[in-house]
ZAMARBA-410266 format. One line per 8 residues: for each residue x, y, z of N, C-alpha, C. Coordinates in pm, whole numbers, plus 50000, padded with zeros to 5 digits. Layout:
X,Y,Z,X,Y,Z,X,Y,Z ~ ...
END
This chain:
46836,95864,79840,46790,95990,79781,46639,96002,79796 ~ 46573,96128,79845,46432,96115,79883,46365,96216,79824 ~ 46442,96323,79733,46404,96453,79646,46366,96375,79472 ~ 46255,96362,79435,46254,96315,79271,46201,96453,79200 ~ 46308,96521,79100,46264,96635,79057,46193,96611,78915 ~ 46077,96635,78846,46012,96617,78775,45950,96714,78680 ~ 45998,96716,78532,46005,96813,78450,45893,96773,78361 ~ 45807,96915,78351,45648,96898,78316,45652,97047,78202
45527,97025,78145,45513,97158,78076,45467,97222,78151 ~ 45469,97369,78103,45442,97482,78220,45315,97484,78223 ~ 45253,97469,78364,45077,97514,78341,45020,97362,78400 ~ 45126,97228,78391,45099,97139,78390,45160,97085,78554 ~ 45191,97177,78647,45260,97119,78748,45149,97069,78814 ~ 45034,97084,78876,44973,97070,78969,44916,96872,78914 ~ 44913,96882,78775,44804,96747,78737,45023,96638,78748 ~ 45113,96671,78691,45267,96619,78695,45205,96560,78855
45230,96679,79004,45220,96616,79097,45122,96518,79178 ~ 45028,96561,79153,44891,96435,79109,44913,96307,79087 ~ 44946,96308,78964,44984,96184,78958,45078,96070,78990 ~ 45190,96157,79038,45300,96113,79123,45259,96086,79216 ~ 45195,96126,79265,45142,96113,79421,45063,95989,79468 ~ 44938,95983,79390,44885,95874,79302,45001,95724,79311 ~ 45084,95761,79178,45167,95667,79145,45246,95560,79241 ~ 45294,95697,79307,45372,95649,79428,45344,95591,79534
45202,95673,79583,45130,95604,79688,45097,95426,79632 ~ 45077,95415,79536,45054,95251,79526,45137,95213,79501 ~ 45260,95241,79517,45401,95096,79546,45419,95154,79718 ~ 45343,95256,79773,45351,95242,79901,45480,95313,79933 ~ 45517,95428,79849,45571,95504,79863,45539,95680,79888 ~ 45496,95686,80016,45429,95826,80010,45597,95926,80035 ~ 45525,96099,80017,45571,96182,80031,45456,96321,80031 ~ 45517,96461,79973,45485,96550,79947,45487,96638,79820
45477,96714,79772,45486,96744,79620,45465,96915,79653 ~ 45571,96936,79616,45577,97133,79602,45580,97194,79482 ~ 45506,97261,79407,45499,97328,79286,45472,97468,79271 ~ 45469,97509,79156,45496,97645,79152,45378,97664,79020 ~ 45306,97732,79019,45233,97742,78862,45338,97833,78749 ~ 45364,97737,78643,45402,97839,78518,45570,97726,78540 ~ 45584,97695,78579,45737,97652,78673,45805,97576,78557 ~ 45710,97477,78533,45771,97344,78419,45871,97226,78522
45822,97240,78696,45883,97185,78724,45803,97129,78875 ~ 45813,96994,78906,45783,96968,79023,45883,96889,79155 ~ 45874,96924,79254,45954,96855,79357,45892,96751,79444 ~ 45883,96621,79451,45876,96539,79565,45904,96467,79569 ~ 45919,96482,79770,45988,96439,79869,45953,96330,79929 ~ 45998,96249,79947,45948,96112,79980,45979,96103,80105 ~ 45914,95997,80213,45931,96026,80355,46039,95900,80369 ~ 46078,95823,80269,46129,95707,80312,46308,95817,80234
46433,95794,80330,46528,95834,80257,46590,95791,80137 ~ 46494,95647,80087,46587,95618,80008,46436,95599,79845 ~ 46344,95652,79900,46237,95687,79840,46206,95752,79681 ~ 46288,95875,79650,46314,95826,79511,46401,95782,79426 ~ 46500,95737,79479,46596,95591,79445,46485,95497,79454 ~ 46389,95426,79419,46341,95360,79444,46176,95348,79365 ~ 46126,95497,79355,46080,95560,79235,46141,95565,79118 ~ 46276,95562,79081,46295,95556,78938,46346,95442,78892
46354,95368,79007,46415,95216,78962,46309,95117,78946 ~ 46142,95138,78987,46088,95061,79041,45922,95105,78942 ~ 45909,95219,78939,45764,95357,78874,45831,95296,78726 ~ 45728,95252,78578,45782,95249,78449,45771,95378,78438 ~ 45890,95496,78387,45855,95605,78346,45765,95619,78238 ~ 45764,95539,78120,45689,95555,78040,45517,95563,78021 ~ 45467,95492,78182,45335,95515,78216,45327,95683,78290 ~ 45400,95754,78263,45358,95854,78347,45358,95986,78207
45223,96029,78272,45161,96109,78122,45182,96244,78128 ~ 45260,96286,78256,45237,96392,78222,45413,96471,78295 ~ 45475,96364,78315,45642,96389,78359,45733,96359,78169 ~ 45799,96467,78175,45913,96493,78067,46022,96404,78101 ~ 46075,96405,78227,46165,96372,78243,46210,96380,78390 ~ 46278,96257,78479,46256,96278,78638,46417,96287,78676 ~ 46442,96286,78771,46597,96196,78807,46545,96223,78965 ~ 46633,96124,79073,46649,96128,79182,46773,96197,79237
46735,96294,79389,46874,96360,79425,46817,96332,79608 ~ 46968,96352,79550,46982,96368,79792,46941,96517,79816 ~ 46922,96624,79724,46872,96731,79816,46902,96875,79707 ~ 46897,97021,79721,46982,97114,79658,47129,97161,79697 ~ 47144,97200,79580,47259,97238,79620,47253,97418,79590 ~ 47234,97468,79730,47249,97636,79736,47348,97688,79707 ~ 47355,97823,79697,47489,97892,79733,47566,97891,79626 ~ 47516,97870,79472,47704,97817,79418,47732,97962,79340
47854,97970,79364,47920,98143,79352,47918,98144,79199 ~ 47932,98216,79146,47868,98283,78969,48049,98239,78919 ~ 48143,98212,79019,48265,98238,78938,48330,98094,78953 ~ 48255,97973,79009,48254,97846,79024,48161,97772,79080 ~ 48068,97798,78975,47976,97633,78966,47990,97525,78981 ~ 48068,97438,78905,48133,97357,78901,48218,97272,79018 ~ 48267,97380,79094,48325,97314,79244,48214,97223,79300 ~ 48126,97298,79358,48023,97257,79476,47947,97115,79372
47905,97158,79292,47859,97029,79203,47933,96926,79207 ~ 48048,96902,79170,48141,96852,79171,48170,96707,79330 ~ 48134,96832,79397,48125,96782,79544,48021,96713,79609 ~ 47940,96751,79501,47775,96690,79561,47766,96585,79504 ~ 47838,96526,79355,47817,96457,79270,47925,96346,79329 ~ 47978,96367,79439,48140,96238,79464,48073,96150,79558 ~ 47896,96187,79591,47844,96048,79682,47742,95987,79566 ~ 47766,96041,79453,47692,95952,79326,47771,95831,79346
47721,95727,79234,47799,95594,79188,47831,95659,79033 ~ 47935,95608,79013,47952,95666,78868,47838,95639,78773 ~ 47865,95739,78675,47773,95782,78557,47846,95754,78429 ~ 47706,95731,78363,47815,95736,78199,47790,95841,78132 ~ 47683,95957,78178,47684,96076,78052,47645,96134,78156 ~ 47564,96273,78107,47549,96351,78181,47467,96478,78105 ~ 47381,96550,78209,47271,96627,78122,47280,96740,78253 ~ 47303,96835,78182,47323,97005,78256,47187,97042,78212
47105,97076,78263,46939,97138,78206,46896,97186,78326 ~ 46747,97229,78277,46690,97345,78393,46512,97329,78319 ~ 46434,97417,78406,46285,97385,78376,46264,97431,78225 ~ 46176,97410,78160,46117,97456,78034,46008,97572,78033 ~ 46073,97688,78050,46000,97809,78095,45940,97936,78047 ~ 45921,97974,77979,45962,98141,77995,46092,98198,78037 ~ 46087,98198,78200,46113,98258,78322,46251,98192,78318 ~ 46300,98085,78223,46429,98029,78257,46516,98029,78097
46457,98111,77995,46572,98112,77899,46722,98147,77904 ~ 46718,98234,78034,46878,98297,78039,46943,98160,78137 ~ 46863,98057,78160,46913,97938,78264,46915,97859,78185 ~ 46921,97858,78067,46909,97778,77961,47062,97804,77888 ~ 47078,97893,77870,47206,97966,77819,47287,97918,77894 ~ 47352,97966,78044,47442,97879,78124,47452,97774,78123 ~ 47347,97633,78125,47351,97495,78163,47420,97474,77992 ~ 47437,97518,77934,47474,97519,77765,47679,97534,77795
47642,97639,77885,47771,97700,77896,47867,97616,77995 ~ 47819,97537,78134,47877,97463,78189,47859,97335,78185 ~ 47785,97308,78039,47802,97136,78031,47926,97120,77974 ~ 48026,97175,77894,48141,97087,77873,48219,97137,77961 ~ 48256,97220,78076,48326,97247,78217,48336,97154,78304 ~ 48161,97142,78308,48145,97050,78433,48165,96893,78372 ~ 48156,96851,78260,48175,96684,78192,48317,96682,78184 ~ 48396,96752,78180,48580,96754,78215,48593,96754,78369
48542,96832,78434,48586,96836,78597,48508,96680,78642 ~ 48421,96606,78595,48353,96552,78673,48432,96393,78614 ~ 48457,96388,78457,48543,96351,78447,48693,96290,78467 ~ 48730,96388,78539,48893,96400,78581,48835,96341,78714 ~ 48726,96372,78747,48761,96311,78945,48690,96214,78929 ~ 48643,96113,78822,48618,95980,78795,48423,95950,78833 ~ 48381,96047,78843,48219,96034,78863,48155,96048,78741 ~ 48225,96093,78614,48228,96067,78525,48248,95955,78426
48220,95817,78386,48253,95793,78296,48341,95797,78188 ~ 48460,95771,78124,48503,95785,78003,48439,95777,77870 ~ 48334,95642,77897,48324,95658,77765,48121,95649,77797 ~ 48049,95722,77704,47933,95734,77720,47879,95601,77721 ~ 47794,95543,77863,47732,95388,77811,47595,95382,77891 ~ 47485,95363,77793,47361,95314,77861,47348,95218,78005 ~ 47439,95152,78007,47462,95045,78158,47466,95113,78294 ~ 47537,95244,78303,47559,95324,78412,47423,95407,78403
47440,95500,78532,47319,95571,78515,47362,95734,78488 ~ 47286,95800,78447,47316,95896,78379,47285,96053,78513 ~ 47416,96117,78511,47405,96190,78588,47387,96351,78573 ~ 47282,96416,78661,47192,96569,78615,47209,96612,78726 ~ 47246,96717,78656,47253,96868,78705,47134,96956,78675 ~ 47021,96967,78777,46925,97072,78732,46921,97184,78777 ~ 46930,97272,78698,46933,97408,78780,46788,97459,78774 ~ 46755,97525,78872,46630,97553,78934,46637,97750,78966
46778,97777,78902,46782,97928,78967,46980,97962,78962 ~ 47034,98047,78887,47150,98093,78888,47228,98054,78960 ~ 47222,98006,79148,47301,98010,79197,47235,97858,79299 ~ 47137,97807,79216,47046,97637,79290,47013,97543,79170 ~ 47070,97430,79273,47038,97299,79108,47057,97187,79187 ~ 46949,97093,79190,46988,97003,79205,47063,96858,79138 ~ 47138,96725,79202,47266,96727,79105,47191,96550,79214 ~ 47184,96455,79060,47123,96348,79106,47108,96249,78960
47021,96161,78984,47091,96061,78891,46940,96026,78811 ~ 46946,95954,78658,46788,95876,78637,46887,95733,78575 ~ 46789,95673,78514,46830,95570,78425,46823,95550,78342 ~ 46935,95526,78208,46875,95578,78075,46782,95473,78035 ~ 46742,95345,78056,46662,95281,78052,46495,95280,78120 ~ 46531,95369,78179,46384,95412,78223,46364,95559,78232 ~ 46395,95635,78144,46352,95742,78197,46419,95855,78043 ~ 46385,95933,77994,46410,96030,77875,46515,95981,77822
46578,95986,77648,46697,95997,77598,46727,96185,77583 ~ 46645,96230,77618,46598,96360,77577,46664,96471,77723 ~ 46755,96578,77673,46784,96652,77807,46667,96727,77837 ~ 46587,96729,77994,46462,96801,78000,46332,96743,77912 ~ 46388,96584,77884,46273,96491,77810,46206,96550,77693 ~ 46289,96655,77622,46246,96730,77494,46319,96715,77369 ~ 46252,96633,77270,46321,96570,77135,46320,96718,77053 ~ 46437,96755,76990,46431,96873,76898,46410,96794,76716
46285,96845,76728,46229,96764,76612,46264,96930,76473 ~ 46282,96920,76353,46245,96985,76275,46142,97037,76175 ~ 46055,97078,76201,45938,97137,76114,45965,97141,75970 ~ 45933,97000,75900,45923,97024,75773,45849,97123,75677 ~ 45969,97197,75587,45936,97306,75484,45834,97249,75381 ~ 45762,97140,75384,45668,97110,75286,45571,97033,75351 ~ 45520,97032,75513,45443,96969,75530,45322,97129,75546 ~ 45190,97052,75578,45073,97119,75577,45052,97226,75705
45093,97202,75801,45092,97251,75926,45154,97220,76036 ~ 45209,97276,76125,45292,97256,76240,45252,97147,76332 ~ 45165,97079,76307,45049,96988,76388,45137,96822,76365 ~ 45174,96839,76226,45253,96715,76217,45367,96665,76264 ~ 45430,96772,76346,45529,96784,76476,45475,96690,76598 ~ 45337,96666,76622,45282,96631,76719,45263,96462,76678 ~ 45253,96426,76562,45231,96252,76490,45427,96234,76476 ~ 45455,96292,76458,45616,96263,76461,45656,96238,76556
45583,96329,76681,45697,96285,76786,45623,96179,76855 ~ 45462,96108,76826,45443,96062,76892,45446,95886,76833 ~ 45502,95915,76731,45563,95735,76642,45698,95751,76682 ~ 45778,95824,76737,45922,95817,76771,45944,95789,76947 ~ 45797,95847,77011,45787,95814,77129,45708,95669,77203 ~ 45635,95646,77135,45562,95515,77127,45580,95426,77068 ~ 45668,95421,76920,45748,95273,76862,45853,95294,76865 ~ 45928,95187,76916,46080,95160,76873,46139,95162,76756
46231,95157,76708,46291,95173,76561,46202,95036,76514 ~ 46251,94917,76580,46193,94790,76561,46039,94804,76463 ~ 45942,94834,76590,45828,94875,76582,45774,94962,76452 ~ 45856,95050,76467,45809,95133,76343,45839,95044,76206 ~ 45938,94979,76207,45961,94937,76059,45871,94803,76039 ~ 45780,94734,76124,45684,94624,76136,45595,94699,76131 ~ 45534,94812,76227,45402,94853,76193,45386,94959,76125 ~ 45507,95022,76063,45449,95126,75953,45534,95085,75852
45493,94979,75749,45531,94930,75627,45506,94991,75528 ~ 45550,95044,75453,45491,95087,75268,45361,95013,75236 ~ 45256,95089,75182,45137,95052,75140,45020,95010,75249 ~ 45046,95000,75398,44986,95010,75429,44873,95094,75465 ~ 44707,95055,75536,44644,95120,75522,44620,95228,75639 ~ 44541,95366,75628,44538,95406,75730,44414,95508,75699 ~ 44371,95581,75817,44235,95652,75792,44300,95796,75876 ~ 44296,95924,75891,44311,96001,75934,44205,96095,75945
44145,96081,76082,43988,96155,76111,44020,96297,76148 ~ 43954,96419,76065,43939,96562,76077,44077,96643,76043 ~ 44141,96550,75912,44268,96529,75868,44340,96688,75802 ~ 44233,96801,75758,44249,96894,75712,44331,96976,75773 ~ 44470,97092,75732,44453,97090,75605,44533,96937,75582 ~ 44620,96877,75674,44692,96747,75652,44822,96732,75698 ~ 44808,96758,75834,44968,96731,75889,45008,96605,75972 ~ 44884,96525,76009,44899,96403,75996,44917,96337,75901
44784,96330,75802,44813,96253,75672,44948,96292,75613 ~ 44976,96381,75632,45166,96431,75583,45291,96313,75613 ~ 45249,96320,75742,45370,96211,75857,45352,96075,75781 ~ 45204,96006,75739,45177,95873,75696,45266,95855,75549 ~ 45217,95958,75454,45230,95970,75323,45422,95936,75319 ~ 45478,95977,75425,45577,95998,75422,45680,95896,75437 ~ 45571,95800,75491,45630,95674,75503,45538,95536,75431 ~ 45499,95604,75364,45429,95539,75241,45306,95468,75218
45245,95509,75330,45085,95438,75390,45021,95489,75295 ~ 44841,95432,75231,44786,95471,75192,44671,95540,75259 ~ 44650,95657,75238,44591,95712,75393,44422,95838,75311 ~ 44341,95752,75379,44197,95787,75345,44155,95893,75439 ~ 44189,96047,75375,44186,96183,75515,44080,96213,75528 ~ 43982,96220,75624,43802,96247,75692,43830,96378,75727 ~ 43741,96459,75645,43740,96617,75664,43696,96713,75577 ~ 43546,96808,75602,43510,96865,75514,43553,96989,75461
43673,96973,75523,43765,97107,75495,43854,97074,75447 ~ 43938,97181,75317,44051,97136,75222,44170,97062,75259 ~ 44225,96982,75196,44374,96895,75243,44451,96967,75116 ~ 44580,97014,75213,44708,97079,75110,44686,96990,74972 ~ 44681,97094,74829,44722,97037,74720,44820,96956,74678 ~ 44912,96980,74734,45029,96897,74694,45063,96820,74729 ~ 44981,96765,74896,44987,96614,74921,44881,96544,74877 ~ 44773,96584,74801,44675,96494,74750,44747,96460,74597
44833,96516,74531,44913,96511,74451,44986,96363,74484 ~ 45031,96328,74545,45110,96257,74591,45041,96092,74574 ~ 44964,96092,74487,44893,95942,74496,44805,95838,74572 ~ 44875,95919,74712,44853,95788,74847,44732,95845,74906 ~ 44658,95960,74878,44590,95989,74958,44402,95998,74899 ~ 44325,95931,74975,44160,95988,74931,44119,96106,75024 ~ 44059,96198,74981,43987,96259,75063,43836,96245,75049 ~ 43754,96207,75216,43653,96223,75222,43626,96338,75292
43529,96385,75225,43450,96520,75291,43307,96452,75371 ~ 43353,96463,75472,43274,96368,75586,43300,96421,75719 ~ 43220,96407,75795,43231,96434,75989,43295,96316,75979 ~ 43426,96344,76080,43498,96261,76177,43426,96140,76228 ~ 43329,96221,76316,43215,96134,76418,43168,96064,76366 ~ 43136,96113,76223,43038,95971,76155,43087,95891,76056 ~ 43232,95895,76049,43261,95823,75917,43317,95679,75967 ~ 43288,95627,75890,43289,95431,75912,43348,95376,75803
43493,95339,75786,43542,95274,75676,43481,95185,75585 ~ 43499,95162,75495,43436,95042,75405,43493,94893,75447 ~ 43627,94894,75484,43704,94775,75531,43766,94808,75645 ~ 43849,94723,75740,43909,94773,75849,44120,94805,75809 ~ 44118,94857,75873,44277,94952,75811,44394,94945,75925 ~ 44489,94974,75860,44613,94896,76013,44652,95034,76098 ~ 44554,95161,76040,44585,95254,76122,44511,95404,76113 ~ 44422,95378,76260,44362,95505,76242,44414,95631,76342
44434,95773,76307,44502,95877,76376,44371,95962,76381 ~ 44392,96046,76491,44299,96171,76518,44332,96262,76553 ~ 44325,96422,76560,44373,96527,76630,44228,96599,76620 ~ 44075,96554,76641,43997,96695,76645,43956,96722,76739 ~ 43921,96826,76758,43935,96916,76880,43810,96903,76933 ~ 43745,96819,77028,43644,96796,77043,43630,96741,77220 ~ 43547,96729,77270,43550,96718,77434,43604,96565,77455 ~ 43713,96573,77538,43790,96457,77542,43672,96295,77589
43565,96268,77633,43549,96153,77627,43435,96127,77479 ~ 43399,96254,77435,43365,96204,77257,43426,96124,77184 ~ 43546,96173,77226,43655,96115,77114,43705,95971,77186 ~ 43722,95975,77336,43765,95854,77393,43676,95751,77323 ~ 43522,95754,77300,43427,95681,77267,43421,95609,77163 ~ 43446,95715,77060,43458,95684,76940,43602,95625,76894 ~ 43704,95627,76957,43818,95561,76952,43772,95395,76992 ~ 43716,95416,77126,43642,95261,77179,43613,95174,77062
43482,95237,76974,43382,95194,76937,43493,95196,76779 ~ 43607,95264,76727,43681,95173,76633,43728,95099,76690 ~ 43814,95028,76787,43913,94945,76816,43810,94836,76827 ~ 43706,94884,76923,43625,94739,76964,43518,94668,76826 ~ 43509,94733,76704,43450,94726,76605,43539,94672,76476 ~ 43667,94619,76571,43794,94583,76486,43746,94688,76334 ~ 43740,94815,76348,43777,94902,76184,43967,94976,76244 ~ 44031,94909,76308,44158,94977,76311,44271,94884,76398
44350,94811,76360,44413,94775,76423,44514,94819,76544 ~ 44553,94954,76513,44640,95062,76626,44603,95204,76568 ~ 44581,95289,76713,44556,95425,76694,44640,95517,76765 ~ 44631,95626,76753,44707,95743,76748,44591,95882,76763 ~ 44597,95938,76886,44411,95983,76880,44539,96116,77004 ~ 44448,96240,76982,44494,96355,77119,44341,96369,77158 ~ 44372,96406,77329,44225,96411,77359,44289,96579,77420 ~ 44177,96710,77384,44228,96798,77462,44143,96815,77529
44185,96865,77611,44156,96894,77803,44081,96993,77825 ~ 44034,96950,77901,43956,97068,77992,44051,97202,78081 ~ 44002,97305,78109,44093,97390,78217,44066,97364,78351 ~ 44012,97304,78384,44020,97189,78518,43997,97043,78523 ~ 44080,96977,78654,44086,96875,78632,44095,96796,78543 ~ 44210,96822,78471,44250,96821,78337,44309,96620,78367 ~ 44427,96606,78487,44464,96477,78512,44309,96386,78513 ~ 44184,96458,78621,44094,96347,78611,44008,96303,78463
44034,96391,78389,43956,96395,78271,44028,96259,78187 ~ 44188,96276,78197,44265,96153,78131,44238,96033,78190 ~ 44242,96027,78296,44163,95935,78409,44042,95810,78377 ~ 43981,95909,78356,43785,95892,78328,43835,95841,78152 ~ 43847,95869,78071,43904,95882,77942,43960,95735,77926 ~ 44032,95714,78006,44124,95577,78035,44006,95505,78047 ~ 43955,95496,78190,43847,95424,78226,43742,95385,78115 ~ 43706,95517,78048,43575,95426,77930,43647,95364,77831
43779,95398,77757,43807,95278,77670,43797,95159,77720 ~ 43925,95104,77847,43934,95036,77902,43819,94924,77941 ~ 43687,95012,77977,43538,94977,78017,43498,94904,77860 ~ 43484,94994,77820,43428,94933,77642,43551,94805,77592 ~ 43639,94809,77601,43691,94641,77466,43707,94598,77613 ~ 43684,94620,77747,43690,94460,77796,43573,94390,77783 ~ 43471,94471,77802,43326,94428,77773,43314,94364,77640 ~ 43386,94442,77542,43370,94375,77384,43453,94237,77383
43539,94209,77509,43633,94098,77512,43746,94106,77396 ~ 43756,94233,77379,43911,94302,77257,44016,94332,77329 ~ 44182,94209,77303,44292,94213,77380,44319,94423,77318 ~ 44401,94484,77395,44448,94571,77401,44556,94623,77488 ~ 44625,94747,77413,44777,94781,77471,44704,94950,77493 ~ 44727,95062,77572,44686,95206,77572,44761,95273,77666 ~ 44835,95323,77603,44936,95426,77701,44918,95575,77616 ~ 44895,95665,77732,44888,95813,77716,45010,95892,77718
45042,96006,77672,45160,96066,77700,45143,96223,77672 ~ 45163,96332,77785,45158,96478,77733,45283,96491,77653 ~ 45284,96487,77519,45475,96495,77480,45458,96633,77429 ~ 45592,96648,77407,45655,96825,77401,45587,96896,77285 ~ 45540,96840,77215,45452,96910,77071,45311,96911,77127 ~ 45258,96851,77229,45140,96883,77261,45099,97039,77322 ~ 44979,97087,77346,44927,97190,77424,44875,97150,77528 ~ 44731,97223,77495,44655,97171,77611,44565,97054,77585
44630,96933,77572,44634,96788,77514,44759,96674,77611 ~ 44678,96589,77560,44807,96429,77570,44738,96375,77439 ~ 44827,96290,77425,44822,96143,77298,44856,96032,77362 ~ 44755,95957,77277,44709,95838,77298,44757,95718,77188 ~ 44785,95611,77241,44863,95529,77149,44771,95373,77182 ~ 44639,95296,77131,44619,95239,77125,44599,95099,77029 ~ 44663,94991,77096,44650,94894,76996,44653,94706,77051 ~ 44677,94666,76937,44635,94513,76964,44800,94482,77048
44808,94318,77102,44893,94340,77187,45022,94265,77076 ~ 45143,94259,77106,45219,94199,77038,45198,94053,77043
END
């Protein structure tokens, strides 16, 4: 298979193929990369045939910051008539190796809500037909690889495979999180999904214990400090602007009325978070200069972007942490991720190593 289709936020195709390109080229896997602006979706083609078979078995998906979700295919499938879908798929899917589940989806668009509606409509059609002719699975199992159907257009989709071990639990790599009726702001959608995307169940219940400490920089009105409180941290919010009443109610929380930039704990804390909106290597810096100043054991920081060269900015960003605690001689772990609650942002997940 030499087609790897790659599901991005919209606006985000050009930096998605970038980095693939990038990626790929250093396991010495070149190709080409076709995109569309607004799309939520990228295509490339690898020159070797068996090229992205080989990309998703071989690339950790989880280092890639700015792909939702990939799978590998042998090619499209045109032509399929409005009154059977399902056939030609069907047919394209019998030079798969069997699958154990299966994900009917399409780009994350605008331009594709009514393609959203169908892939809804022929996922339990096509998981019986595909089923019955044994490319299906019986029973759903992480061991096999999981087989997609992307539709790209009413009557085009390509129909190819990822691994659920490397690559989204998520159809179109998008967790449907719920917006709590009592948190401070919609923002805490973005610390939720990014402790569900960056710790394991494991993880979370070792590093976010009851009573532990935490600092939340430019925390107002408090939809981070919301996510902490919630899991029982004691959390010191930096911000000269109000934090919701009713989570300062809540016991666990100090507020300092303080700049972000300049506030310096009294002791060091098992967890500092950030969301302010400030030029992404300010904040890279000052993330540095806690980790390497041991005031935080693991962070949780968004850097937002520039409207160009938005991939090299994450880049450069990488580079000066990276630059600063090796110099400080501070072990460290830092993986980036654009996840689905972000904008025009990624998050950052830095910390000590296990």
């Amino acid at each position: 298979m030499d087609h790897l289709i790659l599901s991005c936020r919209p606006g985000f195709e050009s930096e998605c193929a970038a980095e693939m390109t990038e990626r790929a080229g250093a396991l010495g896997i070149y190709g080409y990369a076709k995109t569309a602006a607004g799309s939520g979706w990228v295509l490339f083609v690898t020159q070797h045939s068996q090229g992205a078979s080989t990309l998703i078995e071989q690339l950790p998906f989880r280092e890639l910051v700015f792909t939702r979700q990939w799978l590998a295919s042998a090619g499209r499938v045109d032509d399929l008539p409005a009154h059977d879908r399902v056939g030609p798929l069907l047919h394209a899917a019998r030079e798969l190796p069997e699958c154990g589940e299966l994900h009917v989806d399409c780009p994350d668009s605008a331009a594709t809500e009514s393609l959203a509606v169908l892939c809804r409509k022929l996922t339990s059609p096509a998981a019986q037909a595909l089923r019955k002719a044994g490319v299906l699975s019986a029973k759903r199992t992480r061991r096999l690889p999981r087989l997609h159907c992307y539709f790209v257009s009413g009557d085009a989709a390509y129909v190819g495979i990822s691994h659920p071990r490397n690559s989204s639990r998520h159809e179109g790599g998008i967790p449907r999180l719920r917006f709590p009726a009592k948190a401070p702001s919609r923002s805490t959608l973005k610390l939720e999904e990014a402790l569900l995307f960056f710790l394991s169940v494991k993880e979370r219940e070792h590093r976010l214990q009851p009573g532990m400490s935490a600092v939340d920089l430019g925390a107002a009105p408090g939809g981070w400090t919301w996510q902490l409180v919630q899991r029982h941290l004691r959390v010191t919010a930096v911000d000269n602007g109000p934090m919701q009443p009713a989570l300062m109610e809540s016991g666990l929380v100090v507020h300092e009325r303080e700049d972000g930039f300049r506030y310096v704990p009294t002791r060091p804390v098992d967890w500092m978070v950030c969301d302010m909106a400030a030029i992404p290597m300010q904040v890279a810096e000052r993330m540095a200069l806690w980790f390497a100043e041991g005031w935080c054991k693991q962070a949780i920081f968004n850097l937002k972007l520039p409207m160009k060269k938005r991939y090299q900015a994450v880049c450069d960003c990488r580079e000066r942490i990276e630059t600063r605690l090796n110099a400080a001689g501070v072990p460290f772990v830092l993986d980036f991720k654009q996840l689905y609650h972000d904008r025009e942002e990624v998050t950052a997940y830095l910390r000590q190593p296990d």
